[in-house]
C-alpha positions in Angstrom: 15.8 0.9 11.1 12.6 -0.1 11.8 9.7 -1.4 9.4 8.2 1.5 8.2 11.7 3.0 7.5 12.3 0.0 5.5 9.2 0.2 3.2 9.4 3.8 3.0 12.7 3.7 1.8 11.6 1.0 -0.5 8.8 3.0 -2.2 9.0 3.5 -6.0 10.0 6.3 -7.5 7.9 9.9 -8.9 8.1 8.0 -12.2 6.0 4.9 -11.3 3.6 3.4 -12.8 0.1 3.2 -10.8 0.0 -0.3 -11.0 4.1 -0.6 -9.4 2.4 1.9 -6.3 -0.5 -0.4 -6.0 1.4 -3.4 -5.5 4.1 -1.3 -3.8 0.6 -0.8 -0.8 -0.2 -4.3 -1.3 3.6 -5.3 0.0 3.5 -2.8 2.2 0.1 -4.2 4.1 1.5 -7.9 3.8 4.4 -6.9 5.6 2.9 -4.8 8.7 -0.3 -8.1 8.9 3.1 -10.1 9.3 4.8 -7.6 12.2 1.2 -7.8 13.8 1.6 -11.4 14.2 5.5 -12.0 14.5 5.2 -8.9 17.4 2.3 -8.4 19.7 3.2 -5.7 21.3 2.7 -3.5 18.5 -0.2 -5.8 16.8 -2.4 -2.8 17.0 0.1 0.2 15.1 1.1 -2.7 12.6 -2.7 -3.1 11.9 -3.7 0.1 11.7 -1.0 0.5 9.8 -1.9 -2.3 7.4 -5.3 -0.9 6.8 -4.0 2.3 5.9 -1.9 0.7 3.4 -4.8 -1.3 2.0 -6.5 1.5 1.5 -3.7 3.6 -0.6 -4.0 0.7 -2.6 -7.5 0.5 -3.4 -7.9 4.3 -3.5 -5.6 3.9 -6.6 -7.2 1.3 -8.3 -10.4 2.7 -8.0 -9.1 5.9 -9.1 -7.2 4.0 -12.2 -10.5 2.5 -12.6 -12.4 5.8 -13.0 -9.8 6.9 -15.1 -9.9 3.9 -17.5 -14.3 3.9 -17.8 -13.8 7.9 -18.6 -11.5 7.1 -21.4 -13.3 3.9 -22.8 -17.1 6.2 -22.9 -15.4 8.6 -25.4 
């Protein structure tokens, strides 16, 4: 099984909260900047990879973010 098997299959559940899928991206990133360092010969897919999950991540918080200064201006 490779890496992104492994995470995958480590991803929460429908039922999560946002903050258990933003730290669920924030492993996920950790773990390909690792690969990227441990194995050069896929440093490239591991960061790209890595961005991709940093992104996921951020994309949720800013959308939680969003969500949270609509419901506080009411």
């Amino acid at each position: 099984m490779n890496l992104h098997d492994e995470l995958w299959a480590r991803r929460p559940g429908a039922d999560a909260g946002l903050t258990d899928l933003i730290a669920y991206h924030r492993r996920c990133a950790k773990a390909y900047d690792d690969m990227a360092t441990a194995d050069p010969g896929h440093r490239h897919e591991a960061m790209a990879w890595a961005r991709i999950e940093r992104r996921q991540a951020q994309t949720i918080e800013n959308d939680l973010i969003d969500l949270l200064e609509t419901y506080t201006s009411r």
